[in-house]
N, C-alpha and C positions, 0 to 999 in steps of 0.2 A: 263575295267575289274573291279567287285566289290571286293573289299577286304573283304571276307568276315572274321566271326571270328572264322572259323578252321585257313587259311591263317594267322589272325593276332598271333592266338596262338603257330601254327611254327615259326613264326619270333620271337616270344618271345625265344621259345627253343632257336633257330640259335643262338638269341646274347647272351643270357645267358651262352651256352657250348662254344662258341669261346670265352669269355670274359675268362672264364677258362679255356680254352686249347688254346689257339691261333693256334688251328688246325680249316681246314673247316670241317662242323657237315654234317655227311651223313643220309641218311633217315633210316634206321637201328636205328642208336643213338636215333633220333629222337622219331621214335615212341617205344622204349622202355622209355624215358622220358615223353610220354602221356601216358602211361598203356598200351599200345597196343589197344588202343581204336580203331587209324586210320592204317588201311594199309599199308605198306613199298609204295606200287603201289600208291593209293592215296598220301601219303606224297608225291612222285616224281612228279606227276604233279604238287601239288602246290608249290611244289621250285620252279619248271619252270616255273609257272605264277610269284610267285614272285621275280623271276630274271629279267623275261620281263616287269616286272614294275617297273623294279632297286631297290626294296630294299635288294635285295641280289646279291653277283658274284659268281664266279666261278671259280676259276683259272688255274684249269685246266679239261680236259674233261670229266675226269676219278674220281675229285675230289667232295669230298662237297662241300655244301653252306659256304659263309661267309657274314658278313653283308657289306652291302654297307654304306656311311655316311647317305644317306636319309634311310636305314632301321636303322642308331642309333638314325637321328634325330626320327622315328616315335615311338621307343621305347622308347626314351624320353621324350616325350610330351604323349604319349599314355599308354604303356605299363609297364613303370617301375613301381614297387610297391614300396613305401615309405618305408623307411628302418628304423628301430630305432637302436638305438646305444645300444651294447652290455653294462653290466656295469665295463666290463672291459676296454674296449673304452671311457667309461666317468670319468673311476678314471683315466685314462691315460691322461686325456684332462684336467681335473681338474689338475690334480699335475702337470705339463706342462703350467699350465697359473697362479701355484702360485709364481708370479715374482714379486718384489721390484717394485716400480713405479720410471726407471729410466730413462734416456734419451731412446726418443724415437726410435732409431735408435738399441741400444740391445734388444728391447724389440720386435723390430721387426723381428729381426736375427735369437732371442729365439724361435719365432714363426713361422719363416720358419722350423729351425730346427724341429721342433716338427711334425709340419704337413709330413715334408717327413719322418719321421721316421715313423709314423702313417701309410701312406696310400704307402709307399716304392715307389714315385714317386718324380721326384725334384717339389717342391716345392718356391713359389715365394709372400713376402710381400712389399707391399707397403704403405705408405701415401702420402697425398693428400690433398689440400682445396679445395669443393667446389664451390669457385669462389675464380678469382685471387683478390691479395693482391694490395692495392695502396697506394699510401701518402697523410692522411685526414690532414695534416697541419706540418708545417714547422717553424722552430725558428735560430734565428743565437746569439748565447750569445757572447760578449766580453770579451776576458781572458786578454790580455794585444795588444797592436801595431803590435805584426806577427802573433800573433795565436787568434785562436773563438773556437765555439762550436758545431757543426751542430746538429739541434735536427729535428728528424721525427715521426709521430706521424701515425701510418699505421689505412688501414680503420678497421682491427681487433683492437686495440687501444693496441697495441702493441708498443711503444717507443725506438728506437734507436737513439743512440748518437756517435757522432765521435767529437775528437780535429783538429780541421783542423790546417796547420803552412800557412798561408796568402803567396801568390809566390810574392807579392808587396800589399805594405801597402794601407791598407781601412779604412776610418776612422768610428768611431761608430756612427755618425750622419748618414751614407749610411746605416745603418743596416735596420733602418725599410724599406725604400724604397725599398731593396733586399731581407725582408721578407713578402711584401706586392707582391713584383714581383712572389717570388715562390710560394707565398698560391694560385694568380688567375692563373698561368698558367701550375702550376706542379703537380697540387693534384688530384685525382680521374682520373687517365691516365696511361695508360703500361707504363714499364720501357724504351721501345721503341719509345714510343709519347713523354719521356720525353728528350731522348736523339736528338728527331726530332725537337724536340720545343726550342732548345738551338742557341740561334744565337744570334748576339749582338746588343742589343737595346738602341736607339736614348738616355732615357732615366737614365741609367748607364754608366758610366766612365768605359775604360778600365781595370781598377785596379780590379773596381768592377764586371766586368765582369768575369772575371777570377778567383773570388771568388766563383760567382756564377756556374760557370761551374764545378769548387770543389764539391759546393753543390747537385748538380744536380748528379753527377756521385756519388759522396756516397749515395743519395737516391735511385738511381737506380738500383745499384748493392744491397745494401739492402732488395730493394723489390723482385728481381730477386733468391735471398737467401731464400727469403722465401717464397715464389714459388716454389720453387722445391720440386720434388718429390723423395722420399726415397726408392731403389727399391732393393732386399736383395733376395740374390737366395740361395737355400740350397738344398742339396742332388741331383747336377746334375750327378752324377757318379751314379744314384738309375740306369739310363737307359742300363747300360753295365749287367745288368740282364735281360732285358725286349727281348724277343726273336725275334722281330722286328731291336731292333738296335742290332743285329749282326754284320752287315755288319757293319764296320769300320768308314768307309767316312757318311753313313748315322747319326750316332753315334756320328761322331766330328762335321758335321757342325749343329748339335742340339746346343751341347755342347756347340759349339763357338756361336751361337747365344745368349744362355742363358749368357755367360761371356760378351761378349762384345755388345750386343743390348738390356740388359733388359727391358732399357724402353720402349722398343714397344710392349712388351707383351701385351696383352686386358687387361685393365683398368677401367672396365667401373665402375661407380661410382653411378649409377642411380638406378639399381636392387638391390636385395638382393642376388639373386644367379644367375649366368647365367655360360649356357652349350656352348660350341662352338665346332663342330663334324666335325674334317677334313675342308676340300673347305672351312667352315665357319669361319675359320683364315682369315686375313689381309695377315700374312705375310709367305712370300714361305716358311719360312725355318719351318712354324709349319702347312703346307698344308695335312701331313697324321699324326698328334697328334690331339689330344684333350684338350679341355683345362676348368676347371672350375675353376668357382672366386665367392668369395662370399665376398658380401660389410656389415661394419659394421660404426658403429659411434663413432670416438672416441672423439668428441666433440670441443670446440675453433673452429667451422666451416668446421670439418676437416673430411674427412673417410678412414677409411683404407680396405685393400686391403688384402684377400688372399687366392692365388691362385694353384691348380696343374695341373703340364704339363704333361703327358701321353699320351701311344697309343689310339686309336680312339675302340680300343676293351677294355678298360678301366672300371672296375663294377663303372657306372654312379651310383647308388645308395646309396653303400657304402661310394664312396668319398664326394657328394654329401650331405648325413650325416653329415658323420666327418666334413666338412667345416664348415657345417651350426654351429656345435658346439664349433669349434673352434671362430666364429665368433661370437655367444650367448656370451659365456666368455671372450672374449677380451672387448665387448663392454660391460657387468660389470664389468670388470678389469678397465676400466675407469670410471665407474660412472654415465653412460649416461642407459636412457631408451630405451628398440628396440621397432620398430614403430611395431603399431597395425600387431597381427596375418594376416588378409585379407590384408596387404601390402606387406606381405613378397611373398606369392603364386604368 
C-alpha cells in the first residue's frame, strides 16, 4: 500500500496532537488541524490504512489513533521539521553552561541538571575516551632497601606514580631487568592482558617477582581508573508527571533502572545526535521510552555524552534542539572545534 502524502500528512497530525495530549487523535481533531480541506470520512480510512501498516494503533475500538514506534521512527527521519531554539531557550542554555572549568564530574552534574530542567524529562551525562587507555612505558625509581617508585606513563601521556613498600627486599641492580620485563610485556594491553600476562619467570627471582606483581596491579587498576566512564542522572522524579508513568510499578522500575544500571543507558559515541524510539532500546527496562543523546567533544581524546530519557510521544524536535545546543556550548566550554556542519546531519 502506497504511502501516499495525505497519509504522510495525518501521521504528522496523529504524532504532533498525541505528543501534546498523550490522548489518541480522532478524525474530527484531525481534520479541523488540516482546515477542513479532507473529510472526517476520508480521514477514517486512512487511519485504517495506516494502522494496517503499523504506523499507528488503536487501543481501543471506540478510540483514536496513536502512533506506533515505526510511525515515530517515520516522523523522525521524514517528517519532523527542524526546530530553532526560542531565545529564551538560548539565554537559558547560555547562563546554564556559564561554569568554572572544574573537575569534570560537577560539570557534568551541572549539565544534567540543566538539560532536565530544560526539556522536564530526567536527563543523563556522561564521559568517555574514545579508545581505551594503556601503559606506553614503565619505570621503577629506588627510594631506600623496602620501598621504590612505580612510574607509568599512559598511552594519552598522562603519568602516574605510586611509592610502593617492597614485601621482601630487591636489590637496585634487579631494577632494570624488572623494568625492561615490564616495558616488553605490560605496555600497549588491557588491564586484563596485563593481569593474564603475570606469572613467574625463569628469569626473575622470587623477591623480584613479587615486586613485579605490585607493579603490574598498580598499573592495572590505574588504567582501569581511567577508563571508566562518568555517568550522572538528574531529574528522574521529572517522570511522576509524565501521564504514562502513572502506574506505580511502571514509574519505579524506570526509576530503579536509572539509579542503579546507568551505565547501560545508549552511549553511543560515534554520531552527533541519535533518536532511539521504543523496541529500539537494548534494554527491557527502557522498551516503551525514548531516548535521545547527543555527542560532543571535550577533547584529551575524550567525548561526552548527553542524554534524555522520555515517553516515546516525546516532542522529538524540541528536545532534539535543546540537546543539540546544549552540546554546541559544552564543547566551546572546553575549547575544542565541532566537526564540519555535513558531519553533524
Amino acid at each position: 500500500m502506497e504511502l501516499t502524502e495525505r497519509k504522510r500528512q495525518i501521521l504528522k497530525v496523529v504524532v504532533e496532537d498525541f505528543i501534546h495530549t498523550a490522548e489518541p487523535v480522532g478524525s474530527k481533531a484531525i481534520a479541523v488541524r488540516m482546515g477542513g480541506s479532507v473529510s472526517s470520512a476520508t480521514i477514517r480510512n486512512e487511519l485504517s490504512d495506516l494502522t494496517e501498516l503499523g504506523y499507528l494503533e488503536q487501543p481501543h475500538t471506540s478510540a483514536g489513533r496513536m502512533p506506533s514506534p515505526k510511525g515515530y521512527r517515520l516522523y523522525v527521519n521524514e517528517l519532523m521539521e527542524q526546530q530553532r531554539l526560542s531565545m529564551a531557550e538560548t539565554e537559558r542554555i547560555h547562563q546554564a553552561l556559564q561554569l568554572k572549568m572544574e573537575e569534570l564530574d560537577r560539570l557534568l552534574s551541572q549539565a544534567g541538571r540543566a538539560v532536565s530542567a530544560l526539556v522536564r524529562y530526567p536527563a543523563y551525562a556522561a564521559a568517555a575516551r574514545r579508545t581505551s587507555v594503556t601503559a606506553r612505558r614503565f619505570d621503577l625509581l629506588p627510594v631506600d632497601s623496602r620501598n621504590c617508585i612505580a612510574v607509568m606513563m599512559n598511552s594519552d601521556s598522562k603519568v602516574h606514580s605510586k611509592l610502593l613498600q617492597m614485601q621482601l627486599q630487591v636489590g637496585a641492580e634487579q631494577f632494570p631487568g624488572l623494568v625492561n620485563l615490564l616495558n616488553q610485556h605490560f605496555t600497549g594491553i588491557s588491564p586484563n592482558k596485563m593481569h593474564q600476562r603475570l606469572m613467574p619467570a625463569e628469569q626473575v627471582s622470587p623477591q623480584a617477582f613479587l615486586l613485579l606483581s605490585q607493579v603490574v596491579s598498580f598499573g592495572a587498576e590505574a588504567l582501569e581508573d581511567a577508563g571508566q566512564r562518568e555517568v550522572v542522572i538528574a531529574g528522574a522524579r521529572q517522570l511522576l508527571k509524565l501521564p504514562e508513568f502513572r502506574d506505580a510499578d511502571k514509574a519505579h522500575d524506570l526509576m530503579s533502572f536509572l539509579a542503579d544500571s546507568k551505565d547501560d543507558l545508549p552511549m553511543p559515541e560515534h554520531r552527533e545526535m541519535e533518536i532511539l524510539i521504543g523496541p529500539e532500546n537494548v534494554e527491557e527496562a527502557l522498551k516503551d521510552t525514548s531516548v535521545v543523546v547527543a555527542s560532543y567533544n571535550i577533547g584529551d581524546n575524550m567525548r561526552g555524552l548527553i542524554g534524555v530519557v522520555g515517553p516515546t510521544r516525546m516532542d522529538y524536535a524540541a528536545v532534539a534542539a535543546r540537546l543539540s545546543g546544549f552540546a554546541e556550548g559544552l564543547a566551546r566550554l572546553f575549547g575544542k572545534e565541532l566537526p564540519p556542519k555535513e558531519e553533524q546531519e
